[in-house]
N, C-alpha and C positions, 0 to 999 in steps of 0.2 A: 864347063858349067855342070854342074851336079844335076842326077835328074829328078823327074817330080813325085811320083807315083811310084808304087812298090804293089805289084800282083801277088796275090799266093794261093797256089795249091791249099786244100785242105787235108784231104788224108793223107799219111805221112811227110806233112810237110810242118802245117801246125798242129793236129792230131794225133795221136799211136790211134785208133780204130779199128784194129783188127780184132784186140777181144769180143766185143759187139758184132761186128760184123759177122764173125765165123761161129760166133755161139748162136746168135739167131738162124743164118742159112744152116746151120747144121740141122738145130731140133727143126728146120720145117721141111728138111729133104730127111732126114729121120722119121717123121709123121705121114710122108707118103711113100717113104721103104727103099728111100733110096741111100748108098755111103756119103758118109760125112767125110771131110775133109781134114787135117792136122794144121792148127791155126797159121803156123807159117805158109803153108799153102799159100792162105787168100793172097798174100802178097800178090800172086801172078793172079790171081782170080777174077779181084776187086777193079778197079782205076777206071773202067770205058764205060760205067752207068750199071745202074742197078739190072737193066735187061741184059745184058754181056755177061755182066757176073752170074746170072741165073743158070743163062745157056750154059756156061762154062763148068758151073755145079754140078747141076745135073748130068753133066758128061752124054755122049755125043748116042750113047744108044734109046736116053728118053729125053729127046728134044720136043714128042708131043706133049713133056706135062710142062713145060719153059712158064704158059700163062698162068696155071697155078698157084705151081709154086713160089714164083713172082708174086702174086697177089698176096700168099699168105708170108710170105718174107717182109713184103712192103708194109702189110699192118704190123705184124711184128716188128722190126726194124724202128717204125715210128714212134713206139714206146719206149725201145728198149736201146736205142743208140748211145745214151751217154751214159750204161751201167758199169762199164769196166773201162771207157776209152780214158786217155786222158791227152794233156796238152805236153807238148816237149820241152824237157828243162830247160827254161830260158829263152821259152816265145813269149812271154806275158813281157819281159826286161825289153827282152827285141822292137816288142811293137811299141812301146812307152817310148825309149828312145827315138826310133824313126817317126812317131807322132809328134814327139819335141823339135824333132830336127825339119820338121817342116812338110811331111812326104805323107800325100794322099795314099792311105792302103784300104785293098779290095781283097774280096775272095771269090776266085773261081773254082768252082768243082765240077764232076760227073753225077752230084749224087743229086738227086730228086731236089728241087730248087727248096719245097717246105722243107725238107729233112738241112741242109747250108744253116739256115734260119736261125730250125728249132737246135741242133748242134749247139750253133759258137754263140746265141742266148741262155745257154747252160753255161758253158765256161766263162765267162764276161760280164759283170754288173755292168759296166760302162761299153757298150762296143764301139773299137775301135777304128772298127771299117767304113768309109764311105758307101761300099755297095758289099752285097754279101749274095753272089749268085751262083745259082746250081742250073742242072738241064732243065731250062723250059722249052714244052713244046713248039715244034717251029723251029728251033734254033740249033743246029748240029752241034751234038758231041764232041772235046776234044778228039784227038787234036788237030779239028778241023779247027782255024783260028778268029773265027766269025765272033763266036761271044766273048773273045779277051777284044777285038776291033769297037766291037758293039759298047764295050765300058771302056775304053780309051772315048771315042765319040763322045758318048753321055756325058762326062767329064769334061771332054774339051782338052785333052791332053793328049800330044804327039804320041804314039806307041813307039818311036826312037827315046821318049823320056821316062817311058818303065822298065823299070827292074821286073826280073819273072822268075820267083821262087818256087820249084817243085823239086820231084822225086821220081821219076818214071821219064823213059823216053817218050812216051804220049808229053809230056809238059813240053817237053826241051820240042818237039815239033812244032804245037801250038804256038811257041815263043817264037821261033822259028818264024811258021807261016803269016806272024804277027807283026815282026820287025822289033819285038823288044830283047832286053838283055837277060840270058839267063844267068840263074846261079843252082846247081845241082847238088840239094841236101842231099850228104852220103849220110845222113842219119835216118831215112827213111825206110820205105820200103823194098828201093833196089840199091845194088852192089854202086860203088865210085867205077867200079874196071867195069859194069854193063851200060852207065850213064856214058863214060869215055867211050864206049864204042859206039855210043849212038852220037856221037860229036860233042858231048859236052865238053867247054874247057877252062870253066871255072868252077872249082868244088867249092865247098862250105861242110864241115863236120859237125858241128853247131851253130843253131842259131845267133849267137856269139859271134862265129867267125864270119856268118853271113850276113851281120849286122857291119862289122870291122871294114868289110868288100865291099857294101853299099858306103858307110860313113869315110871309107880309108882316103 
């Protein structure tokens, strides 16, 4: 029996984000004198929430400015998220099919539940998602697997009958601790041979092909 629901990641799963991402932490850890980073960086930076990535920026000898710079990344950040990101060739095709074929899709992230929102209402006249959530307070951060639980519930839908599209071992846990089925975009942010060693063991190199593994 085919299953119902389809989970996904947002940054580099539907999104590239890193332009955005790294241009903003950069000029506001620049403005209080700290080094910037080389955009591929964020790959390892970004994924655990906007306070991880902070810490992680600012590097481990000015962990007293973490709630500043924080603050002044988060306004930035809110303006400026959808200036350079964009969507992966062949997620807009992806989701049309899987909304044809009958399958409830969601989006879970790390990232500030307004910023989920204000994102994928930029890239989307029509949104496609049944729910579309980020970190609300209260609720642990991947990949602790409580808010992918918490949208299986709302829904009414066994977590044996979701698929769970990401890009990071943080997902593949979540999915994990969740009981649903992963699929690990090697188009994303991490390597196919780092996904594989965290147990992943179904790839997808495009959207396409993780559409083919869900429909096949």
């Amino acid at each position: 029996m085919p299953r119902k629901a389809v989970l996904f990641d947002l940054d580099g799963t539907l999104l590239n984000s890193l332009p955005d991402i790294s241009r903003c932490m950069n000029e506001v850890l620049a403005r209080h004198g700290l080094p910037t980073h080389e955009m591929l960086d964020y790959r390892y930076l970004t994924g655990n929430g906007a306070y991880l990535l902070t810490q992680r920026a600012v590097g481990e000898a000015h962990q007293d400015m973490v709630e500043e710079v924080l603050r002044d990344y988060a306004a930035l950040y809110a303006v400026h998220c959808y200036d350079e990101s964009f969507l992966y060739d062949g997620v807009r095709e992806m989701l049309a099919a899987l909304k044809k074929a009958g399958y409830t899709l969601v989006v879970l992230s790390n990232k500030d539940d307004p910023d989920v929102e204000c994102v994928l209402r930029h890239y989307f006249d029509e949104i496609p998602f049944t729910i579309m959530r980020g970190h609300i307070e209260g609720v642990p951060l991947k990949p602790d697997p409580s808010a992918a639980l918490n949208i299986a519930a709302e829904l009414g839908i066994a977590p044996d009958d979701f698929w769970y599209m990401g890009d990071t071992p943080t997902d593949l846990k979540t999915c994990q601790g969740a009981g649903m089925h992963f699929i690990a975009l090697t188009y994303g942010f991490r390597s196919r041979e780092e996904l594989a060693q965290a147990g992943a063991t179904r790839f997808a190199a495009s959207p396409a092909e993780a559409l083919r593994i869900i429909l096949g």
